[in-house]
C-alpha positions in Angstrom: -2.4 -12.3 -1.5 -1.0 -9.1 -1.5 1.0 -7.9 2.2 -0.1 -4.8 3.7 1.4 -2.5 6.9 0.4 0.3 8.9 2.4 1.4 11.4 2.6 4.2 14.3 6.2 4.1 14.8 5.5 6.8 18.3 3.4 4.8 19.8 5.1 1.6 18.5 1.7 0.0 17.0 1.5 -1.8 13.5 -1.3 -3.6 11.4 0.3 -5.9 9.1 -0.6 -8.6 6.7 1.3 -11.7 5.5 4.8 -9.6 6.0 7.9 -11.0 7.5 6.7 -10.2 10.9 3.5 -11.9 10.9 2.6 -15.6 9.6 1.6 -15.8 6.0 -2.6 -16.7 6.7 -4.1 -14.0 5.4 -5.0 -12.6 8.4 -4.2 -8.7 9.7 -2.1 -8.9 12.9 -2.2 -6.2 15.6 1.3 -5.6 17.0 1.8 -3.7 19.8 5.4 -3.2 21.2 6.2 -6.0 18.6 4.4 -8.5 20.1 1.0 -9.4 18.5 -2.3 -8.4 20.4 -4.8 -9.7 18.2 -5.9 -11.0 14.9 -8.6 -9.8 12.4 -9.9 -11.4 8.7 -11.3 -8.2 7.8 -9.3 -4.9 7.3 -12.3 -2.7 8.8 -12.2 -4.6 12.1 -8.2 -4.4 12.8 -8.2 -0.8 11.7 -10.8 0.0 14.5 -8.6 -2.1 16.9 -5.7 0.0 15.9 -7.6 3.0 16.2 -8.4 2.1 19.6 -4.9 1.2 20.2 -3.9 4.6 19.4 -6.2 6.6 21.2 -5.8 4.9 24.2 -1.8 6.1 23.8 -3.0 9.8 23.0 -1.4 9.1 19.0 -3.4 10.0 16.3 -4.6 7.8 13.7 -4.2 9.4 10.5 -1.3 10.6 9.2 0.5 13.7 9.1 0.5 15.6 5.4 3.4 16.6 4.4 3.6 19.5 1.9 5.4 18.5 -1.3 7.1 20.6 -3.4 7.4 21.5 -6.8 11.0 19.3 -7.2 9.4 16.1 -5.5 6.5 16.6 -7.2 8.1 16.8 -10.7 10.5 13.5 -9.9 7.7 11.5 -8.7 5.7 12.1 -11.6 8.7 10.8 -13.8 9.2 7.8 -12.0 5.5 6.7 -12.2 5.8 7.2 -16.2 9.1 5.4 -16.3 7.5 2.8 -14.7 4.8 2.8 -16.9 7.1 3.1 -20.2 9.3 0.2 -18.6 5.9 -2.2 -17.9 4.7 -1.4 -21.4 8.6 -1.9 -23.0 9.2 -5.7 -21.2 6.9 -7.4 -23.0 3.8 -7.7 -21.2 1.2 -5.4 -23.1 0.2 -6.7 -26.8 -0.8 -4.5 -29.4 -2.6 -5.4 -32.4 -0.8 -4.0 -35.9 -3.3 -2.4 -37.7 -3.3 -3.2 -41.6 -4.3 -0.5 -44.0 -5.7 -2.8 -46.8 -8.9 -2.6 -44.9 -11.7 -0.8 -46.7 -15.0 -0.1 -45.5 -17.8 1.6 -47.6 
């Protein structure tokens, strides 16, 4: 299972999933001022307790977009295909050799 973590670090709120702050169940944990407030088994219900969390300490709930520029753009968009070149280089992704005694016709 997969962690996961959403956090309001202004109004000190976090969602979080099987991460080192929360046991390993499963489960999505509500902290609030580090301590947990409740626990949810499906995302949709402990995003709408954080939600309520938030509003009721006048944060917002989404995040703020940040503009990126050109330069971040351009260096994210190498490290996403050198991660892509590196998965397909280690060994994990098989391709079949294609012959060319094949004739069809």
């Amino acid at each position: 299972m997969s962690s996961y973590r959403q956090a309001n670090l202004k109004a000190n709120v976090s969602l979080e999933r099987d991460t080192e702050h929360v046991p390993h169940d499963g489960k999505f944990h509500l902290l609030v001022d580090g301590q947990a407030t409740g626990v949810f088994r499906t995302l949709k219900q402990a995003q709408e307790a954080y939600s309520r969390i938030l509003t009721e300490r006048n944060c917002q709930a989404s995040p703020d977009v940040l503009p990126v520029t050109e330069e971040v753009r351009r260096k994210m968009l190498r490290e996403a295909v050198q991660k892509c070149y590196d998965g397909e280089t280690a060994g994990g992704l098989k391709v079949p050799k294609r012959s060319g005694s094949r004739r069809f016709g």
